[in-house]
Kinemage of the C-alpha trace (Angstrom):
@kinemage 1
@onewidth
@group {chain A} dominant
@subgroup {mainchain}
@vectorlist {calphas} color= white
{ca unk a 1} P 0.000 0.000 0.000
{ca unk a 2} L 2.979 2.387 0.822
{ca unk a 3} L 4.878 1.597 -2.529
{ca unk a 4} L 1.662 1.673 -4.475
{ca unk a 5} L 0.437 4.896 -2.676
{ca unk a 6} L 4.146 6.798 -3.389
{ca unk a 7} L 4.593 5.543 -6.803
{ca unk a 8} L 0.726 7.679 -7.583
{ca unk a 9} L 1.986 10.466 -6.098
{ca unk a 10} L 5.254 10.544 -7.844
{ca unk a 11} L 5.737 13.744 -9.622
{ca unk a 12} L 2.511 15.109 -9.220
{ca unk a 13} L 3.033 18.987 -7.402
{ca unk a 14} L 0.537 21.389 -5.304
{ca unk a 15} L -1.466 23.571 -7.547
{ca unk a 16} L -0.402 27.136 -8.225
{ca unk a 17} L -0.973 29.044 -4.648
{ca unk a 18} L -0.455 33.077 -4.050
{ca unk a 19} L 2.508 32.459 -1.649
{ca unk a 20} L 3.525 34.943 0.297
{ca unk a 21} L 6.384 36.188 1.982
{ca unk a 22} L 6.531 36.524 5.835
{ca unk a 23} L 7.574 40.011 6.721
{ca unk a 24} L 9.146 38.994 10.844
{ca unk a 25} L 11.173 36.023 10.791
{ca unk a 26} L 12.703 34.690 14.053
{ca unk a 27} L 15.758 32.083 13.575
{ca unk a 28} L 16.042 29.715 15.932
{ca unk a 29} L 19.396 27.558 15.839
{ca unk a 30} L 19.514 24.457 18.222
{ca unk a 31} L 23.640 24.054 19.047
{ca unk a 32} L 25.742 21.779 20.435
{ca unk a 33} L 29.163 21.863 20.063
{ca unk a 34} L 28.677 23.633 17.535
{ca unk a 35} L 29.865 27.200 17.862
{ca unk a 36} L 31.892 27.413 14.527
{ca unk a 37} L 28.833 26.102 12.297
{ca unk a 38} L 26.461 28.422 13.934
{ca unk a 39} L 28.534 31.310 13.520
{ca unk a 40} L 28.562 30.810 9.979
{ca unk a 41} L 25.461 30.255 9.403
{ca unk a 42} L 24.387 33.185 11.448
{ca unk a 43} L 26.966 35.114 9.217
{ca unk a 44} L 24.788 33.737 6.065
{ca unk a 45} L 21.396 35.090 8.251
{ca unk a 46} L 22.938 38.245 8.603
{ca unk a 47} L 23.747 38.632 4.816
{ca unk a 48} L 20.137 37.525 4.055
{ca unk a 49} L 18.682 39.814 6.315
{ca unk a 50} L 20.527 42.766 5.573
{ca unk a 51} L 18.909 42.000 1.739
{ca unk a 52} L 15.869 41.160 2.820
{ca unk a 53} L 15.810 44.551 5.275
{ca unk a 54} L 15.122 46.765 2.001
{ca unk a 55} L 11.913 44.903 1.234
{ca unk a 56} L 10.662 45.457 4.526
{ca unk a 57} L 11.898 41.975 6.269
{ca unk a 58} L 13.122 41.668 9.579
{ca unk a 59} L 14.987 38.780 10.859
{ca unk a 60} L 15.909 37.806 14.073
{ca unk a 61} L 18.872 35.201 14.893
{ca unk a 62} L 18.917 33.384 17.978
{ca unk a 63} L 21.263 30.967 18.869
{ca unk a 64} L 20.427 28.344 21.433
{ca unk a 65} L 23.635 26.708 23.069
{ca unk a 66} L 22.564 23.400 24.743
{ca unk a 67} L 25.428 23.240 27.410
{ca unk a 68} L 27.742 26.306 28.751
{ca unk a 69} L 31.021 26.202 25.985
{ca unk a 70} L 32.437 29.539 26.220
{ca unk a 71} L 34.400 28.911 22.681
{ca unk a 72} L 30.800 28.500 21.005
{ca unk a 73} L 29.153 31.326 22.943
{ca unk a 74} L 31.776 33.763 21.962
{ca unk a 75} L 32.163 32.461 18.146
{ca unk a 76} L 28.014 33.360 17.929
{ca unk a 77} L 28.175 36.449 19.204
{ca unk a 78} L 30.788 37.631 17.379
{ca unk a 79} L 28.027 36.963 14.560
{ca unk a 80} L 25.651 39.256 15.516
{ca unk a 81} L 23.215 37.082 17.036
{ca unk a 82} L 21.667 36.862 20.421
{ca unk a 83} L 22.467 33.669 22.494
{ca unk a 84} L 20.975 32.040 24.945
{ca unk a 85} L 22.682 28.831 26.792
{ca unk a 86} L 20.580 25.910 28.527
{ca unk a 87} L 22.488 24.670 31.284
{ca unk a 88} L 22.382 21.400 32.343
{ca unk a 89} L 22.431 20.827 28.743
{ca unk a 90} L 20.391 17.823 26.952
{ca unk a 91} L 18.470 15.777 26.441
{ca unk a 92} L 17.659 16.199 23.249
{ca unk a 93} L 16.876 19.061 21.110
{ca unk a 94} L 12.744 18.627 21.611
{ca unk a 95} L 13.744 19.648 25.449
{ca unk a 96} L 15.972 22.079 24.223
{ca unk a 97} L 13.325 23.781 22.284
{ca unk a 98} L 10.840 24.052 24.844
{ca unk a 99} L 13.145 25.687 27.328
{ca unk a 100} L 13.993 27.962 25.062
{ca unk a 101} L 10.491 29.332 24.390
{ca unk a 102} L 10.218 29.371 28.384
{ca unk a 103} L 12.851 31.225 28.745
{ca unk a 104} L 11.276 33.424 26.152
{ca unk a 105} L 8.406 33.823 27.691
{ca unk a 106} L 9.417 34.492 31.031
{ca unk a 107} L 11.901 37.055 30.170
{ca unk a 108} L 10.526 38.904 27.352
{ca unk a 109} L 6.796 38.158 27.218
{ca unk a 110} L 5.599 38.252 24.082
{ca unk a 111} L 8.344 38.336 21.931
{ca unk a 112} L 7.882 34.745 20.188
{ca unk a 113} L 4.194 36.057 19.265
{ca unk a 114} L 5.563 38.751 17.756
{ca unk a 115} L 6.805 37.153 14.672
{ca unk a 116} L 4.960 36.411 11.159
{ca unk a 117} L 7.402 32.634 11.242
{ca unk a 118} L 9.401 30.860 13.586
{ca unk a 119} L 11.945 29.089 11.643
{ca unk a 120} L 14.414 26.178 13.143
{ca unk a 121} L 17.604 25.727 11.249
{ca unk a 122} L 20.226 22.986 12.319
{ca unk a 123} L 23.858 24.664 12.824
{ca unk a 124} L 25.574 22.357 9.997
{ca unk a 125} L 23.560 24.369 7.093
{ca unk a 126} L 24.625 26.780 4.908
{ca unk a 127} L 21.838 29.591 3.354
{ca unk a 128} L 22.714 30.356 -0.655
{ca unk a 129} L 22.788 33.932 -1.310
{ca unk a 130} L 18.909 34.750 -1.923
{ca unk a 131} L 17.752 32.558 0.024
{ca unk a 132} L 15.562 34.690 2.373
{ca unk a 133} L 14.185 36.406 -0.580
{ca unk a 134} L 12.741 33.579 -2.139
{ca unk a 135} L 11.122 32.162 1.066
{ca unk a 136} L 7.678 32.076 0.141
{ca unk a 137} L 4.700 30.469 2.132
{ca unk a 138} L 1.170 29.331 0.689
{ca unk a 139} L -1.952 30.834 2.576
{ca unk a 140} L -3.030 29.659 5.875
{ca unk a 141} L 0.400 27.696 6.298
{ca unk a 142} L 1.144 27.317 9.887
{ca unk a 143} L 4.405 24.573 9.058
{ca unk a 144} L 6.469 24.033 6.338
{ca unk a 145} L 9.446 22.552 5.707
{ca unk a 146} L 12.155 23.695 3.206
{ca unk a 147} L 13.734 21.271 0.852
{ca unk a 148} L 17.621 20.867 1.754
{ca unk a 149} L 20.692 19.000 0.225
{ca unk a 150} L 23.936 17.777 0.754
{ca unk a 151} L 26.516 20.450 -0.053
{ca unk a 152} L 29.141 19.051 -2.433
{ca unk a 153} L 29.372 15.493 -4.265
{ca unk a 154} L 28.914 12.785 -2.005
{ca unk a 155} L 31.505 10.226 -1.913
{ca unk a 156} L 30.744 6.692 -3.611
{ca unk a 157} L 29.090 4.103 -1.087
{ca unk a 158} L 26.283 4.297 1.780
{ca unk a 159} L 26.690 8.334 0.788
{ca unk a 160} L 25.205 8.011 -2.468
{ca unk a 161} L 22.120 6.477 -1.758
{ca unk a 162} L 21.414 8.601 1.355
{ca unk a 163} L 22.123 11.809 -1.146
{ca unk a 164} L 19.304 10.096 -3.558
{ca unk a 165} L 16.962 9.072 -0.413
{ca unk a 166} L 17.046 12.602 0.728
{ca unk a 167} L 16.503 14.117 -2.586
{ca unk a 168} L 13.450 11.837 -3.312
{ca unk a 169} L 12.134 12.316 -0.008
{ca unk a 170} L 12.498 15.991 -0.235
{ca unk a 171} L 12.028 16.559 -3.979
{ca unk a 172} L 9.894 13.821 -5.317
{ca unk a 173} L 7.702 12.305 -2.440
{ca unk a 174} L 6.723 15.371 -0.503
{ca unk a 175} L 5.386 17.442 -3.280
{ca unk a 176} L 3.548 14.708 -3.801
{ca unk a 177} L 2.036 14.324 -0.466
{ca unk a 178} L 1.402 18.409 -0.501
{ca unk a 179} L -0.931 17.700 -3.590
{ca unk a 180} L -2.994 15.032 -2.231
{ca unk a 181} L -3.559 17.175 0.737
{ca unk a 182} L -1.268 15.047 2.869
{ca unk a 183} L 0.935 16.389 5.919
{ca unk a 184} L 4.829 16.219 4.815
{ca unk a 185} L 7.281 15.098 7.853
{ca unk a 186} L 9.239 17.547 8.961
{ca unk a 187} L 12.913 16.200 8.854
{ca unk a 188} L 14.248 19.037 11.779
{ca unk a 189} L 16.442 21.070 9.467
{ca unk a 190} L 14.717 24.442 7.532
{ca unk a 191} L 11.542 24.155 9.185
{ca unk a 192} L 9.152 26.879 9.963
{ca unk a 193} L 5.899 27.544 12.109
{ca unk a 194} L 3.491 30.393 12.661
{ca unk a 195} L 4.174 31.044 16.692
{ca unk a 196} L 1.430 28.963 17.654
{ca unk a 197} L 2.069 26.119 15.320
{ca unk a 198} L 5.531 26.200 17.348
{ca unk a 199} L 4.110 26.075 20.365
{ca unk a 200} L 1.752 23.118 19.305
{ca unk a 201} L 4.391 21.025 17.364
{ca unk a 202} L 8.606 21.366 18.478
{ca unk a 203} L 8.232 22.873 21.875
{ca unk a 204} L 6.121 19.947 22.839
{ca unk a 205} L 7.900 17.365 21.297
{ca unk a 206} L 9.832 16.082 24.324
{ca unk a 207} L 9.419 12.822 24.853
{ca unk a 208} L 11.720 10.748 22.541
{ca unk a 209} L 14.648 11.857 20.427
{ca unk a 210} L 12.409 11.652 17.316
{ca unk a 211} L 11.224 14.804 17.917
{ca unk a 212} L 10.826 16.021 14.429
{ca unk a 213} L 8.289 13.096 13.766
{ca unk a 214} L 6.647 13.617 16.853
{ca unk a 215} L 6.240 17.079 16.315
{ca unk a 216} L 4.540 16.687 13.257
{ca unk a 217} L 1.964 14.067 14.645
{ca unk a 218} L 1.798 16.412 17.500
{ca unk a 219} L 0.815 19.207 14.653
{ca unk a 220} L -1.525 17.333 13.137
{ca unk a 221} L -3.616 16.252 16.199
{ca unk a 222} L -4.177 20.069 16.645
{ca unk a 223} L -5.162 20.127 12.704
{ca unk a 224} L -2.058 21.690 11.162
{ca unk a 225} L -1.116 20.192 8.023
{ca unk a 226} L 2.945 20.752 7.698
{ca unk a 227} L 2.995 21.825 3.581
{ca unk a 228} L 5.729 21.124 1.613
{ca unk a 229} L 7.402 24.108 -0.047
{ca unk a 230} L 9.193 24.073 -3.415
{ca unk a 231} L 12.326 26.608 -2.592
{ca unk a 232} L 14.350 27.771 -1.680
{ca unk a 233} L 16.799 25.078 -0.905
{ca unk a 234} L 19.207 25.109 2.103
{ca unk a 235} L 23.028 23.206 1.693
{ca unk a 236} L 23.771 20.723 4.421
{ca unk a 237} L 26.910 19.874 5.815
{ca unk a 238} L 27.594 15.949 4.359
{ca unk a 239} L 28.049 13.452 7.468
{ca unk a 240} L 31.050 11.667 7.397
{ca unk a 241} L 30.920 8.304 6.371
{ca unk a 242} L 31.286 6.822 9.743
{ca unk a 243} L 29.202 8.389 11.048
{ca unk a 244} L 26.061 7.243 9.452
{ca unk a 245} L 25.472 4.336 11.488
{ca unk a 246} L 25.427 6.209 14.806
{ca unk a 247} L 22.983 8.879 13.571
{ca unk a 248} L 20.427 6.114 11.966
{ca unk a 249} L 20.612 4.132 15.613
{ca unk a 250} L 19.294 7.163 17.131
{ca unk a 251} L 16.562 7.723 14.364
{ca unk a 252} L 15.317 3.734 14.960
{ca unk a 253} L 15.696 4.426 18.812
{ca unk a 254} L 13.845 7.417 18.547
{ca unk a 255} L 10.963 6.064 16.635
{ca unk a 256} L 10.583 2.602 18.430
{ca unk a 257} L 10.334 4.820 21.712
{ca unk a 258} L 7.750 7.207 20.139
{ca unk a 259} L 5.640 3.762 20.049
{ca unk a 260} L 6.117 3.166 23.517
{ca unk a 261} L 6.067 6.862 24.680
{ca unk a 262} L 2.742 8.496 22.813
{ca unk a 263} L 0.463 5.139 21.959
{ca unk a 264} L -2.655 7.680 22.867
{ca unk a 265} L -1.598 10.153 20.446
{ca unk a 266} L -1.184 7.621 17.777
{ca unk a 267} L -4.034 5.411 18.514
{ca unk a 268} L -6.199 9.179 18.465
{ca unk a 269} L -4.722 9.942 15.276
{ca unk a 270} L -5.553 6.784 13.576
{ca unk a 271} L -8.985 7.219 14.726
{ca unk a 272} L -9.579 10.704 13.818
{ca unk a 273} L -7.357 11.301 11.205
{ca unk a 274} L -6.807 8.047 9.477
{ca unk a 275} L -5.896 8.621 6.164
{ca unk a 276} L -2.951 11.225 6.913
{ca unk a 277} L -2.063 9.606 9.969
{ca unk a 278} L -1.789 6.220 8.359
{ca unk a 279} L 0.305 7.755 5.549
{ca unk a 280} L 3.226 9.445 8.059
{ca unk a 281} L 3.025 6.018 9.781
{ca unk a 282} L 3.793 4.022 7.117
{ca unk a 283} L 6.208 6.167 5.802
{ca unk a 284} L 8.199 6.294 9.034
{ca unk a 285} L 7.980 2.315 10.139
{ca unk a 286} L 8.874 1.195 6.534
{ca unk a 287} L 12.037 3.129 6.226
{ca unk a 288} L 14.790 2.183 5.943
{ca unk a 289} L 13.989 1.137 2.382
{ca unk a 290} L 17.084 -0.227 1.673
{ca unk a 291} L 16.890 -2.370 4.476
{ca unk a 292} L 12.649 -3.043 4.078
{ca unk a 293} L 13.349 -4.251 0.705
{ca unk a 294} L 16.311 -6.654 1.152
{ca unk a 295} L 14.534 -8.141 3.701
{ca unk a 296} L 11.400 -7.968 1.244
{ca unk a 297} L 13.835 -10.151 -1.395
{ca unk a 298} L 14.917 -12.862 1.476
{ca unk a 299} L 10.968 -13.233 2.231
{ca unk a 300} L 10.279 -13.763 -1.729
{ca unk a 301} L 13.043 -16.045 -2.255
{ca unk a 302} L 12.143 -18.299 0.873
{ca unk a 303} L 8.621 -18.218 0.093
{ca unk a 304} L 9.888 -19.835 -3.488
{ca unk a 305} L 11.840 -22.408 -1.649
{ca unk a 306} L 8.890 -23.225 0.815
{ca unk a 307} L 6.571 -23.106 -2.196
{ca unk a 308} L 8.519 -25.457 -4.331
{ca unk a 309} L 9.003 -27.630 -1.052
{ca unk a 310} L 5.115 -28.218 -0.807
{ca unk a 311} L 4.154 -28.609 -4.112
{ca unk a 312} L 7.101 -31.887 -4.163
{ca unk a 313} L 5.333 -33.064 -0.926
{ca unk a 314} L 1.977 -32.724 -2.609
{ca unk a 315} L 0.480 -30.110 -0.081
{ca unk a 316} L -1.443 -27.186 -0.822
{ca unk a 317} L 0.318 -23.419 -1.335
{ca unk a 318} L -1.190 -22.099 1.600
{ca unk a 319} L -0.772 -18.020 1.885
{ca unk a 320} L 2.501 -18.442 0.199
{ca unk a 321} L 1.160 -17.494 -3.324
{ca unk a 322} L -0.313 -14.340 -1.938
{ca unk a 323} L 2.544 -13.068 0.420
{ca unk a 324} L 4.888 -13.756 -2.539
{ca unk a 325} L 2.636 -11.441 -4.520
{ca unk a 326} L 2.350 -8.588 -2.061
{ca unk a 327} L 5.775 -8.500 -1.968
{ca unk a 328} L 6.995 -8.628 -5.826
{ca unk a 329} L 4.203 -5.685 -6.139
{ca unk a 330} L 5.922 -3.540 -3.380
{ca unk a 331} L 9.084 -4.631 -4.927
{ca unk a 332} L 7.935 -3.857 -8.516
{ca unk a 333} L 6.506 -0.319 -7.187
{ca unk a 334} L 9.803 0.711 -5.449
{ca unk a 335} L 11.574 -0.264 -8.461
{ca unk a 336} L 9.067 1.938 -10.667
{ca unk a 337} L 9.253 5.135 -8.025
{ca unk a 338} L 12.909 4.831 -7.976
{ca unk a 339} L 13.145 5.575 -11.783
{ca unk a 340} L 10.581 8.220 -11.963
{ca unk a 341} L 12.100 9.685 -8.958
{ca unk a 342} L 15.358 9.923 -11.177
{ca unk a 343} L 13.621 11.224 -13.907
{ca unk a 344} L 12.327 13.971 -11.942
{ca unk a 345} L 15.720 14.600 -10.134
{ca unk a 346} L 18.149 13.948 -12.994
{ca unk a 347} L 21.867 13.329 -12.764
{ca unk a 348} L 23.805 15.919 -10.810
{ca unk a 349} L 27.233 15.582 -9.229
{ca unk a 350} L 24.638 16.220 -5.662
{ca unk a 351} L 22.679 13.385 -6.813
{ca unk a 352} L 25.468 11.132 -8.708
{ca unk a 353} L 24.036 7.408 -10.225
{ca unk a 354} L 23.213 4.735 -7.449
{ca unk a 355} L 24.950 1.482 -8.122
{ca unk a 356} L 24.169 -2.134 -6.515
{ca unk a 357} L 27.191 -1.509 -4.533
{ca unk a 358} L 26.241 1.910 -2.807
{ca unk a 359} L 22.656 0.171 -2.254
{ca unk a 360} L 24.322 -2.634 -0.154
{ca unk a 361} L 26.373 -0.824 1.349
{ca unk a 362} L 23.571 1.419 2.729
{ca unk a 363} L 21.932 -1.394 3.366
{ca unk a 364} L 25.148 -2.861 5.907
{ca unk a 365} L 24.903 0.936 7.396
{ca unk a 366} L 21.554 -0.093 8.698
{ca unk a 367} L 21.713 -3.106 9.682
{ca unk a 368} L 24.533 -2.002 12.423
{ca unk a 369} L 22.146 0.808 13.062
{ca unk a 370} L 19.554 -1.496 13.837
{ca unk a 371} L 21.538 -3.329 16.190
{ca unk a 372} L 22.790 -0.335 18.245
{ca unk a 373} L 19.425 1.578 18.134
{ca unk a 374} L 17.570 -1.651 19.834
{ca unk a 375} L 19.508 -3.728 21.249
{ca unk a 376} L 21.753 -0.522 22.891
{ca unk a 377} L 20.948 0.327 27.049
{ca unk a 378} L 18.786 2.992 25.666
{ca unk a 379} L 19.531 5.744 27.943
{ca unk a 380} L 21.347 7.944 24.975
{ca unk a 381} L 17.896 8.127 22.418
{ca unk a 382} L 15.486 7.876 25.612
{ca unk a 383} L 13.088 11.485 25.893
{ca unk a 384} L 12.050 12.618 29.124
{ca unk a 385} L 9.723 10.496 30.771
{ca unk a 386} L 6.460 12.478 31.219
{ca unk a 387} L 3.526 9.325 30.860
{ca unk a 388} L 2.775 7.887 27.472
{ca unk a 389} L 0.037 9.954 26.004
């Protein structure tokens, strides 16, 4: 149903809206360890802004440090841009997020209200010149997210077919979504909120480390759709290769605890919202793809043995006929969104050919992710314990 349901909506795009621009912008930036990145990117907000200042904009840069590091404090404000530093830091940046809107609130009341957007950019992106200027959001939007991609060439192996993943996902899938009035998943870099939807969605987010996800189910329990923009695109800092593994164990942590932690929400969205809540299910708990569909080709190929094995015995098929048949449909499907999703994206040196090696290679990156994001202690992608609603 997932593979059938994204190969429809490949390629198909929102119709033609007025967008407009916000006029009061306030830029959040979660950091940790991360004083060097932020300052730069607060060096590309201050460019933007400056540009965007003669068309009436205003944007506001605020740099949340998650932890006291007097070498990232003093590398953001020579930027420009106010700080604010959580101490004790942790544990994750949903918690991070809400603090900083109490301490917001309790300092300088009102100030988050007054902006048009709240936008949340992660430290390790880079804004194109323009970039402001072409930030445009449809009518009624309350969240969006921003398409981003990997800054440079990625190198051959589990990098390539994360670059095309991401550029599906981002590119291909979501627009998709947008147009058939589905809420896109916000993937916690370039995303933006009207002050309420902020309040709603990331500042309550605090119970797993999949906060982005469980922000946008949050969002969509209090009926706000996040939409999908088309531009402008923000540049992301590539993750070295090593690191891949330890980054997808926290997303599989994350998400397996977001079962445990908010079964009400879920079970309230299923009921009340079924079609989009259904939709960002399936899309979450079938990924990783690469993984979903090897283990999709072992389950064909043993149903073939187990099928063979009965008809020399003289038994019936059983279900094996059928399974076998789900399967080389999803198969099939995923094969058939893959190449329009390449058609669509094209050949860039960003989004290089995939070859059978990358794909298993990406494929052995989360398999060792799996391992370490369940079978780990836990403690290090555990949320705040605050019930399981």
């Amino acid at each position: 149903m997932d593979a059938l349901g994204r190969l429809l909506r490949a390629g198909r795009r929102p119709r033609e809206e007025a967008a407009q621009a916000p006029r009061r912008f306030l830029f959040l930036v979660p950091s940790r360890a991360e004083g060097e990145r932020s300052a730069r990117l607060c060096a590309d907000l201050a460019r933007e802004a400056a540009a965007g200042a003669g068309a009436g904009q205003e944007a506001v840069r605020l740099v949340v440090l998650d932890g006291g590091d007097a070498s990232a404090a003093a590398a953001v404000a020579r930027s420009g841009a106010e700080v604010l530093v959580k101490e004790p830091p942790g544990p994750h940046k949903g918690a991070v997020l809400e603090w900083a809107v109490a301490t917001v609130d309790r300092d300088r009341p009102g100030f988050l209200d007054s902006f048009d957007a709240v936008v949340v950019l992660d430290a390790d992106l880079r804004l194109p010149a323009g970039w402001l200027a072409e930030l445009k959001v449809p009518p009624g939007a309350e969240a969006f997210q921003c398409p981003v991609r990997g800054d440079g060439p990625p190198p051959p192996g589990a990098a390539r077919a994360e670059a095309f993943s991401l550029a599906a996902a981002l590119r291909v899938d979501d627009p998709g979504r947008d147009a058939a009035g589905l809420p896109v998943r916000l993937r916690g870099k370039a995303m933006g909120f009207s002050p309420r939807a902020f309040r709603l969605g990331p500042a309550r987010a605090t119970r797993t480390t999949a906060e982005d996800t469980e922000a946008t189910l949050l969002l969509l329990e209090a009926g706000i759709r996040v939409r999908s923009l088309p531009g402008p695109e923000a540049l992301e800092e590539r993750a070295a290769p090593g690191r891949l593994a330890g980054a997808r164990a926290r997303w599989l942590g994350g998400h397996l605890a977001l079962l445990l932690r908010r079964p009400r929400l879920i079970a309230g969205l299923l009921a009340r919202r079924p079609r989009a809540a259904l939709s960002l299910l399936l899309d979450v708990y079938l990924r990783p793809r690469a993984l979903t569909l090897a283990l999709v080709s072992g389950v064909l190929a043993a149903s073939g043995v187990l099928w063979a094995a009965s008809a020399v015995q003289g038994r019936g098929p059983g279900l094996l006929p059928g399974a076998a048949a789900l399967g080389a449909t999803a198969l099939g499907a995923e094969a058939l969104h893959a190449r329009r999703a390449r058609r669509v994206l094209g050949v860039t040196p960003e989004v290089p050919p995939v070859t059978a090696s990358d794909l298993a290679r990406m494929a052995a990156v989360w398999t060792r992710a799996a391992a370490r994001g369940l079978l780990s202690p836990g403690a290090w992608h555990r949320g705040r314990d605050a019930g399981s609603g």
